[in-house]
Structures are given as C-alpha cells and as structure tokens.
C-alpha angles and dihedrals in degrees: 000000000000091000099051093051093048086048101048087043088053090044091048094050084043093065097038080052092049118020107119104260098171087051088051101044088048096060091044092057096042084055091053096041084051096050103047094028090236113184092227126147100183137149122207112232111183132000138168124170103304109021150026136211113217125203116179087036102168129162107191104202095149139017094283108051122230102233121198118209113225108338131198125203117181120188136222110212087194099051090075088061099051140008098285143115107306092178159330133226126192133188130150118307092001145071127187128198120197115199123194100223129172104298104343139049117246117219123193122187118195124187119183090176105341099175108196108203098194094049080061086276089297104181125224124213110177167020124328113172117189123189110199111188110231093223090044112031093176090059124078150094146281137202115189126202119170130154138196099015138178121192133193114212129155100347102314142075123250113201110213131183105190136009120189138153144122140224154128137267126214134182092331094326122114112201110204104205101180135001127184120184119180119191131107087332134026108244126180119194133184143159125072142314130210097202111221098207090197097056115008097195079063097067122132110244142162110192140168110218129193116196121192115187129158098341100320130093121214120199109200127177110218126206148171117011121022079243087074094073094059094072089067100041120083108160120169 
C-alpha cells in the first residue's frame, strides 16, 4: 500500500513538473483575446501552475500601440467559485486586481509611474476601476482617477493636475456621466464617446463642456472628433 501511495504521490508532482504550462497559459490567452476581441500581441515566457511571466506584451487601441515591458500575471483557482481575488497582474509601474463579484469581474488598475513610450512617454499616477457585467461582457462601467498628467496631443503638451470622472460603456458606446479636469482651468464634461481605436483624437463625441477660469464660466456643445475639444482647452 506504501508503495502505491508513494507511486501515485511521485506520478501526481511529475505532472505538476511537467505538465506544458506555456502551452496551457497561451491558449488561455488566445481564448480571452477571441472573446473580447482584444487587440494583444503578446509571448509567454515563462510559466509554471499558478502563474506566467509575458515579454512583447502590445495592445494596440490606437495607431500608436501601448507596449508593457515583462509582465506577471498570477492566478487565484478559487476566485472563479466565490467573490474573491481571480487574479493579479504586475508590470512596471502598474498592478491590476480582478475580482470575481456577483454577476460581474472588478478590475482595478493601480499605477504608481506607468510611462507609456509609444504615447510620447506619457506617465501615468493613479486609480482607474472597470466593472465588466458576466452575461454582457461588452457592457460595464468605468471610475477614473489620474493625477499630475501630462498629456501629448496634436503637437503639443496639455498639463494636467487631476483627472477624475466616472461612466458606463455599451455596445461600442462609452456615457460619460460626469468629467472633471483641474489645471490651469476647471473644466466638466459630460455625453458620450464612440472610441476610434485607430486614432483616438478621431472619436466620435457629443459632449457638453463647462470651463471655469479666473471668475467666468464658458458652456460649449462639442461635436463631432475628440479634436475638437482641443480647441477649447488651454491648460498651463
């Protein structure tokens, strides 16, 4: 009987040992990247049971794709039977948790100094929460908290000092509920957004924009391109 169990403990460690993780975490990923349609160019490096390590990791949401130096993502089996932790993800600069809830996944994105080289090393300091809904997945929401930003657009920088709103996407549309910018003026937006993936200035919008500098208060109606906004915008 000793024997056996000896036998059946060594056969179970060999296959944990040797079982091909990298295989195993690729096809995962290629299943994910089909569902959600998810832009990723990615290659597994290094795996082992619970966890993976990606180089070449590249999202390309716009015409100039957002690249992630060695990433680590390390998963939680027991996340996917009760609201708890499902997994956590960490790069340089930033670390994600994804919660299983009642009826949706929680991500929380949390960036102490996430430099993105090909956004013209644009840094980001901050809090971004997503909400995506089980049954929809294309449905959720979304709560945005960024400070100290500098932001390269048309040829020129925009400074800045806090970033902070909330909304929902639907089917492609993105409600911005409500959008507060602080810098050198006090801007609140709010409406919708059609995100261009390929060029993000190019997104549809129709927005209704509040801007508060030295004592007067301006209403303006965008629509049209994100661009647009620019034009309105003129933060030091």
């Amino acid at each position: 009987m000793r024997k056996i169990i000896i036998a059946l403990v060594s056969f179970m460690m060999g296959m944990v040992l040797f079982l091909p993780y990298r295989t195993i975490f690729t096809y995962a990923t290629e299943r994910i990247i089909s569902e959600y349609n998810i832009p990723l160019t990615y290659q597994v490096d290094r795996a082992f049971l619970f966890s993976a390590t990606y180089r070449g990791l590249s999202l390309g949401l716009s015409d100039r794709d957002i690249s992630l130096p060695e990433t680590t993502l390390r998963i939680t089996p027991l996340g996917y039977l009760s609201d708890a932790t499902v997994c956590r993800i960490h790069s340089e600069g930033i670390d994600a948790v994804i919660r299983s809830l009642k009826g949706a996944y929680v991500i929380d994105l949390r960036m102490s100094s996430f430099r993105v080289p090909s956004l013209d090393n644009v840094t980001l300091k901050g809090t971004i929460k997503i909400e995506v809904a089980r049954e929809d997945r294309g449905t959720g929401n979304i709560s945005v908290d960024l400070t100290d930003l500098r932001l390269p657009l048309m040829g020129s920088t925009i400074k800045l000092k806090k970033v902070s709103g909330k909304g929902s996407f639907r089917k492609g549309r993105i409600t911005i509920e409500g959008l507060s910018i602080r810098g050198g003026q006090d801007i609140d937006i709010k409406g919708f957004l059609i995100p261009n993936h390929r060029a993000f200035e190019n997104s549809t919008v129709n927005l209704d924009v509040v801007i508060k500098s030295n004592g007067s208060k301006t209403n303006q109606k965008i629509r049209g391109q994100l661009k647009n906004l620019l034009r309105f915008i003129n933060i030091k």
